[in-house]
Backbone as a ProteinNet text record, in pm:
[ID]
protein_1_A
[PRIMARY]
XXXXXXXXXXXXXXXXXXXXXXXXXXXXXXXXXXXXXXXXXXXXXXXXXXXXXXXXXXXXXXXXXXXXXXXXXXXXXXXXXXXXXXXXXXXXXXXXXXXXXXXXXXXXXXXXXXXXXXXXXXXXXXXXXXXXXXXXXXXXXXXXXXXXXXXXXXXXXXXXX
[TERTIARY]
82.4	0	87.3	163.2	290.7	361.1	377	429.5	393.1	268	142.7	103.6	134.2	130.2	230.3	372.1	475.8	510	437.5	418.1	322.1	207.5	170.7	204.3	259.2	296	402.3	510.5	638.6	602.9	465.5	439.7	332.9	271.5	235.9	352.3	467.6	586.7	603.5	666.7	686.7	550.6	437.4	357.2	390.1	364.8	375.2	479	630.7	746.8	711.1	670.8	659.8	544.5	412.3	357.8	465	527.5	621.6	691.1	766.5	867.9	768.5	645.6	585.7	564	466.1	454.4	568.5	675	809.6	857.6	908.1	926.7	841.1	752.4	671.7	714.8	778.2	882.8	956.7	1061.4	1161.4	1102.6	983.1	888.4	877.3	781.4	773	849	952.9	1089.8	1182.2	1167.6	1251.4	1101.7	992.4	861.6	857.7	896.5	917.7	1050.8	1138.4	1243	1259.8	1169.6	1130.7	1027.7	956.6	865.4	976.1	1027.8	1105.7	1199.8	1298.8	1317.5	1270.7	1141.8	1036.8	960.7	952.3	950.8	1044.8	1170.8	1341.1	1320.1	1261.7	1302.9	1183	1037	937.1	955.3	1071.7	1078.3	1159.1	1160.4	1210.6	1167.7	1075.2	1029.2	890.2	835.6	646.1	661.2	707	713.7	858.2	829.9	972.7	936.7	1064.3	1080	1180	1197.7	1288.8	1274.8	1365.3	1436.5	1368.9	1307.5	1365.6	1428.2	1542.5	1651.7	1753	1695	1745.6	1753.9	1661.3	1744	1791.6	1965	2065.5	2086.8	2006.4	2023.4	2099.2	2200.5	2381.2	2370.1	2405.4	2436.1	2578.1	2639.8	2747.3	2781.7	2707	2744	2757.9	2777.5	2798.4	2712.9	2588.8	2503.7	2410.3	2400.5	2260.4	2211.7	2170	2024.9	2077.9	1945.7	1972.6	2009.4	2099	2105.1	2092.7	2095.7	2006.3	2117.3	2150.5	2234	2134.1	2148.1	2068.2	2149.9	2106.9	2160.4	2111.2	2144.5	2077.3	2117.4	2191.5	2218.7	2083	1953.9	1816.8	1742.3	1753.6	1651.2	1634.8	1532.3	1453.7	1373.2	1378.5	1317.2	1254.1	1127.8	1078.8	1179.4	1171.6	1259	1378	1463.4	1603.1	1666.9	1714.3	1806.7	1889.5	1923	2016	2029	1907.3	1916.2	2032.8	2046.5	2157.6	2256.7	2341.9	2453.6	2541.5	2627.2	2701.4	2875.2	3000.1	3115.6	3148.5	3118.3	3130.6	3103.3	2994.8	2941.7	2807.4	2741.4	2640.2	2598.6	2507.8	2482.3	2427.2	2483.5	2428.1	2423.9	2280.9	2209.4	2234.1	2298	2317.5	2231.5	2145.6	2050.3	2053.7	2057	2101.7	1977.4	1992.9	1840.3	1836.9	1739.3	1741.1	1658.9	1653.4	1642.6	1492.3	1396.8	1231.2	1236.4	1328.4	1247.1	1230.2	1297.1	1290	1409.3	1459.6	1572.1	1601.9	1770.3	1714.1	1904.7	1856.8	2037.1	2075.5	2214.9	2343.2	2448.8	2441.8	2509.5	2473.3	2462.7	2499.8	2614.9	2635.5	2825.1	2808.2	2893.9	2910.8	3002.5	3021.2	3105.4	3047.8	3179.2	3137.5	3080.8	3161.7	3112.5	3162.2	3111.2	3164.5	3145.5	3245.5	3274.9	3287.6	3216.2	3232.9	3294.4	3381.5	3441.5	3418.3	3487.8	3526	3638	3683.6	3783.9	3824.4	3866.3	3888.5	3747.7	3634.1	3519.9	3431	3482.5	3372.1	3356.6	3248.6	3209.9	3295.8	3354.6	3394.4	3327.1	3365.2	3326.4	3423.5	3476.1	3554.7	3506.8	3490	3442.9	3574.8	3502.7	3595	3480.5	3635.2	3560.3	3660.9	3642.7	3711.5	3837.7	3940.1	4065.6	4132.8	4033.2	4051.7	4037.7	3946.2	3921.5	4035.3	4144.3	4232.4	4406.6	4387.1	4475.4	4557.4	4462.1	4536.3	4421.4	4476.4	4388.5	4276.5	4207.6	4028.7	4017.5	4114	4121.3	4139.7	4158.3	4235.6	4065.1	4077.7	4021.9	4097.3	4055.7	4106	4022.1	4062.3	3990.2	4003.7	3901.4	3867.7	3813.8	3855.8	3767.6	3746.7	3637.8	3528.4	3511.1	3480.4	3386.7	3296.3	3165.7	3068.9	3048.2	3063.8	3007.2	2870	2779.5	2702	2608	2594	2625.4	2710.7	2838.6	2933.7	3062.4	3087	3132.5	3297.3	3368.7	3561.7	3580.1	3696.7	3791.9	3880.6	3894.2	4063.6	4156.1	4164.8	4273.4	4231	4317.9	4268.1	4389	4330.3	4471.2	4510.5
-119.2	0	126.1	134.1	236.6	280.1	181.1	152.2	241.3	183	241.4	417.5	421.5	609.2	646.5	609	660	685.2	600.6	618	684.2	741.1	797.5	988.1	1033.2	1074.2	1124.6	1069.9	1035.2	1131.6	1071.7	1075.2	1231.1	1249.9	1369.1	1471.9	1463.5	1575.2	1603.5	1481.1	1466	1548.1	1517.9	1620.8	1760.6	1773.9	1952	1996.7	1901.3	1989.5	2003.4	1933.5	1921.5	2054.5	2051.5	2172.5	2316	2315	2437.1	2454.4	2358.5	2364.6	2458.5	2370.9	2469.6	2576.4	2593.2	2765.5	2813.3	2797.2	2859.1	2908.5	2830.6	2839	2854.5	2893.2	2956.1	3002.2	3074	3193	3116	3015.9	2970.2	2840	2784.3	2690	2773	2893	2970.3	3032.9	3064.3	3100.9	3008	2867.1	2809.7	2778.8	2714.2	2721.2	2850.1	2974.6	3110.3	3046.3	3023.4	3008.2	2901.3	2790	2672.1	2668.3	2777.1	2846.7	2940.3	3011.7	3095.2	3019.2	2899	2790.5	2723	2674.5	2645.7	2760.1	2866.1	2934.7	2959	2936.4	3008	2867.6	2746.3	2590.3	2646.3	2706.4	2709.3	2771.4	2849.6	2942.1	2834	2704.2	2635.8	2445.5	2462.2	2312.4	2343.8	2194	2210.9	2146.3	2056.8	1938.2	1928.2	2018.5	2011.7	1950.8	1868.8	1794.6	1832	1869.7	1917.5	1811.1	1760.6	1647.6	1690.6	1656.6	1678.4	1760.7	1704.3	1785.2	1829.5	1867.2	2025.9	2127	2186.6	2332.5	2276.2	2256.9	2235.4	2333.7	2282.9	2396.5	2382.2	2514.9	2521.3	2718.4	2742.5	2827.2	2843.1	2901.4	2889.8	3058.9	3162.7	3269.5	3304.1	3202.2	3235.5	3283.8	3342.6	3399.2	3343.9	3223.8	3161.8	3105.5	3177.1	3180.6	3046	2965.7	2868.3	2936.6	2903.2	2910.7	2849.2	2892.9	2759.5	2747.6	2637.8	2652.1	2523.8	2579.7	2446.3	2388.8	2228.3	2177.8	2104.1	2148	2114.5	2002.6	1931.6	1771.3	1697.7	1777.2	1702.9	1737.7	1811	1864.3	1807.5	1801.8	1722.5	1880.1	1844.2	1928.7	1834.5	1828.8	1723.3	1612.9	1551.3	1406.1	1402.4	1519.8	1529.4	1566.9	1481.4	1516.1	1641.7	1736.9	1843.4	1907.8	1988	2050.8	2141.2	2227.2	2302.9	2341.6	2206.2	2120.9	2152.6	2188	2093.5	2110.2	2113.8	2118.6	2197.4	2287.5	2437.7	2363.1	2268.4	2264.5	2302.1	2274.3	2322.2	2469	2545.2	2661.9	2689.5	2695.8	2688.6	2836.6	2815.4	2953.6	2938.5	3070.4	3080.5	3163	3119.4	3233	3217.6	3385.9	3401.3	3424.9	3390.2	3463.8	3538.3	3628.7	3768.9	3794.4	3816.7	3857.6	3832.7	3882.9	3854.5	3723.8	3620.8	3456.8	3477.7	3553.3	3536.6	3503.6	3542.1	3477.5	3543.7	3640.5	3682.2	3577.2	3582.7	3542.5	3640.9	3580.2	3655	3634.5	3532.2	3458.8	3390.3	3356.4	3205.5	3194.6	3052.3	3040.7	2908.4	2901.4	2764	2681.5	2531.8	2466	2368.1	2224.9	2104.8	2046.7	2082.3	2033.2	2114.5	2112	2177	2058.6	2122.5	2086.9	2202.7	2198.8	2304.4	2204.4	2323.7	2261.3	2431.7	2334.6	2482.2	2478.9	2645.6	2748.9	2802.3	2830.9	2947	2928.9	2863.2	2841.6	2912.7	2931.2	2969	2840.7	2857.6	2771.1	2840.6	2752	2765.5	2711	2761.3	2670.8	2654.9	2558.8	2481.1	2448.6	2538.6	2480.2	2433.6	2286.5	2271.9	2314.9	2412.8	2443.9	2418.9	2455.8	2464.3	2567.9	2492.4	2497.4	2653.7	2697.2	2865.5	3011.9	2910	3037.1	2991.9	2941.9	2905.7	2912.3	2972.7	2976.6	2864.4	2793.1	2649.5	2642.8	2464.2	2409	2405.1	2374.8	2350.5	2216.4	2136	2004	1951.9	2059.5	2052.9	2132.6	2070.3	2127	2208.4	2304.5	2356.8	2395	2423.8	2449.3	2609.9	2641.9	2809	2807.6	2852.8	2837	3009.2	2979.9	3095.3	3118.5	3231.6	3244.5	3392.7	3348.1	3414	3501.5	3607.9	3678	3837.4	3799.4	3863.3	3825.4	3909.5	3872.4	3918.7	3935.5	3929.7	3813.3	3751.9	3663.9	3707.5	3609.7	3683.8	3581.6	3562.8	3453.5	3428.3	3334.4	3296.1	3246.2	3173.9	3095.5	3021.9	3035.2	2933.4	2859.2	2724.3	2585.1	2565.8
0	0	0	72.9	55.3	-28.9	-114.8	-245.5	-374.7	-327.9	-468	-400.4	-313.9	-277.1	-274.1	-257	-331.6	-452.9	-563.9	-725	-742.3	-659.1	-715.5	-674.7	-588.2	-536.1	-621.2	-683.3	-775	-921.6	-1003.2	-1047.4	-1065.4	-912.8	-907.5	-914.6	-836.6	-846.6	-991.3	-1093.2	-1255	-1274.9	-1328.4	-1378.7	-1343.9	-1188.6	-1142.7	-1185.1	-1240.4	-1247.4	-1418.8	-1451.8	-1607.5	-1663.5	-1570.4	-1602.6	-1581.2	-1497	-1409.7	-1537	-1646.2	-1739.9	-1858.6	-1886.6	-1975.7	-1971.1	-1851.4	-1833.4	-1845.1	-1794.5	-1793.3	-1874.6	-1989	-2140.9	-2269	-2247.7	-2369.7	-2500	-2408.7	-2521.9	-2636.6	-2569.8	-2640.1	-2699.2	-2707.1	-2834.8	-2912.5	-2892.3	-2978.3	-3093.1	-2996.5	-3090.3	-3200.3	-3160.1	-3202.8	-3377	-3279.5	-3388.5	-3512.6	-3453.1	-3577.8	-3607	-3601.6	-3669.6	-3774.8	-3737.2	-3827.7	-3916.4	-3894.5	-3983.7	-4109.8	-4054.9	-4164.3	-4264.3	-4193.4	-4266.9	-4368	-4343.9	-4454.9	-4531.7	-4533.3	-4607.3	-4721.5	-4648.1	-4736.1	-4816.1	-4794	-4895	-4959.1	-4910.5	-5060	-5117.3	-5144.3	-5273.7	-5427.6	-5399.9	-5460.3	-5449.6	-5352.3	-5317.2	-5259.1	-5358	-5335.3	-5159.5	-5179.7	-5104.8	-4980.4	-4867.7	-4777.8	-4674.3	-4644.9	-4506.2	-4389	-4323.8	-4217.8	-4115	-4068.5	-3952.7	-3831.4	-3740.1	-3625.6	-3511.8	-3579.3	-3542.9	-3595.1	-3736.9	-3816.3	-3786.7	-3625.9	-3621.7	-3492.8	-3456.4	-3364.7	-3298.9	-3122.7	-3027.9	-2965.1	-2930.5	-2865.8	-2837.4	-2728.1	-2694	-2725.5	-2808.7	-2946	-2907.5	-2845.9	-2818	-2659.9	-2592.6	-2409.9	-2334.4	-2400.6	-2320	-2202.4	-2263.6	-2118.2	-2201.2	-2342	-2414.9	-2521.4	-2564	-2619.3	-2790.9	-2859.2	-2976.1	-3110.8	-3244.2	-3315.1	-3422.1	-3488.6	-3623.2	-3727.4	-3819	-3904.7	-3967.4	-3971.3	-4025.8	-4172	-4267.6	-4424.3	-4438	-4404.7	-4481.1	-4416	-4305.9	-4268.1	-4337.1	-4431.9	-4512	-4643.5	-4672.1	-4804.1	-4831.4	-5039.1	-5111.9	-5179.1	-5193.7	-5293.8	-5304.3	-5246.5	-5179.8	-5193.6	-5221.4	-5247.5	-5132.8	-5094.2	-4959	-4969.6	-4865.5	-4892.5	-4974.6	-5014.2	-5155.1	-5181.1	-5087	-5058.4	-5095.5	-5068.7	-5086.7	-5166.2	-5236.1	-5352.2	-5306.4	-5382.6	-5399	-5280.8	-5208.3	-5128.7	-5034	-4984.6	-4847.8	-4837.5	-4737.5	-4748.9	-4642.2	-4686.9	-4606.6	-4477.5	-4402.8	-4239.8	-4201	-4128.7	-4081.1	-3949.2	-3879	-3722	-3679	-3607.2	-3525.8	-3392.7	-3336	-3195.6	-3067.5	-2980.9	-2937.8	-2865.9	-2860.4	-2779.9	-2671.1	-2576.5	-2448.4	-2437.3	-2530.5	-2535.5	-2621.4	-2633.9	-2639.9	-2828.7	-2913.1	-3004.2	-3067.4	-3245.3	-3270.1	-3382.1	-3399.4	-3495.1	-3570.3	-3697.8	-3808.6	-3807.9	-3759.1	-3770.8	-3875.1	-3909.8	-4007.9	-4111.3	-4247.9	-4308.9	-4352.7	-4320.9	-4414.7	-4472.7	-4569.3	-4632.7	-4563.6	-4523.1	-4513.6	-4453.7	-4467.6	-4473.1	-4339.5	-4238.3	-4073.1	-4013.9	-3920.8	-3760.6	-3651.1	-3542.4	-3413.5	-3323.2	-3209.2	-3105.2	-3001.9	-2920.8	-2795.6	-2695.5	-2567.3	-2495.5	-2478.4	-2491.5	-2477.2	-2367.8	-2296.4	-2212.7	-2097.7	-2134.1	-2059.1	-2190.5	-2311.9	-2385.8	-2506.2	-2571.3	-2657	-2803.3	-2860.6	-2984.1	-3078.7	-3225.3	-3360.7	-3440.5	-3457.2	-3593.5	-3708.6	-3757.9	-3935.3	-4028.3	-4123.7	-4204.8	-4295.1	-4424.6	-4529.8	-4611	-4781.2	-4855.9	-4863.8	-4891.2	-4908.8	-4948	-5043.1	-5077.5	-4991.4	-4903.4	-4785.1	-4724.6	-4689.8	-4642	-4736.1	-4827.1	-4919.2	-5003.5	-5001.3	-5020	-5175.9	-5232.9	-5325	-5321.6	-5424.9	-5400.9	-5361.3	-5381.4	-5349.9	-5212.9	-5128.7	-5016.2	-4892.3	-4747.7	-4688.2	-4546.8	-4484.6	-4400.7	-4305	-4177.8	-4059.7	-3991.6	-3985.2	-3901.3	-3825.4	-3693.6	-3585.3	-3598.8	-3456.3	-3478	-3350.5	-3270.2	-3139.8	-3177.6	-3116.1	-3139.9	-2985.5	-3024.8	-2903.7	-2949.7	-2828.8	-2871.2	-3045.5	-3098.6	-3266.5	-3335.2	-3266.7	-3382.6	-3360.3	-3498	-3523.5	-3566.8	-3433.8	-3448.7	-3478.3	-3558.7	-3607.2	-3479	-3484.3	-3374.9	-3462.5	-3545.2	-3639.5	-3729.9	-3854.3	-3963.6	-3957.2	-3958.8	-4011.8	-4117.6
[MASK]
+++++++++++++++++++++++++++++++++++++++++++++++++++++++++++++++++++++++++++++++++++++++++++++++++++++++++++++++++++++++++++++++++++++++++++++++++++++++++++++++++

């Protein structure tokens, strides 16, 4: 008997904390929902038929602030069943959007290139993009690495490899 009023009990806390999370965060569904809205807008100017992943817009606080941040990722995206429309020789185009203080989000960036990796720095979040070889002074054949730290919305270089 104890048992079964400890689960339920358990189970009452989980709900109340789970309602507490919603009310809480309103803002930032919303925000991330306008931002995945504008996404699919930017693919219908070229696709009847779009699919977005999941987890195509990648949330990372990438600028130190607190606030969750978004980068997309196009290799989840389908245009009329074509994976990564995006895409080609360059990399594909990734949109960085930052968010701002009222729970919205605005781009700061798009850049081309093949992947990234974030780590921490100093206690800040970095970005490592590999891109093509020319932004790096090298071959087209060749790839190279630029890291990045984002502060605020503006975007500083630290070093290219």
């Amino acid at each position: 008997m104890t048992l079964r009023l400890f689960r339920i009990q358990i189970v009452q806390i989980f709900l109340c904390a789970l309602s507490l999370l919603v009310v809480s965060f309103p803002a930032l569904a919303d925000g991330i929902d306008q931002v995945r809205r504008i996404e699919i807008r930017h693919f219908a100017k070229s696709c009847r038929k779009i699919d977005l992943a999941a987890d195509y817009l990648h949330q990372i606080d990438f600028n130190n602030d607190g606030l969750t941040d978004l980068i997309t990722e196009p290799e989840l995206a389908a245009c009329d069943g074509v994976k990564a429309p995006e895409c080609n020789l360059l990399g594909c185009p990734h949109r960085f959007y930052v968010q701002t203080d009222d729970g919205s989000y605005a781009m700061i960036a798009e850049m081309q290139f093949y992947s990234y990796t974030t780590y921490r720095r100093y206690g800040n979040t970095v970005l490592a993009l590999i891109v093509q070889g020319p932004y790096c002074g090298r071959s087209t054949a060749q790839t190279c690495k630029i890291t990045y730290r984002i502060r605020d919305k503006q975007i500083i270089e630290l070093k290219r490899e």
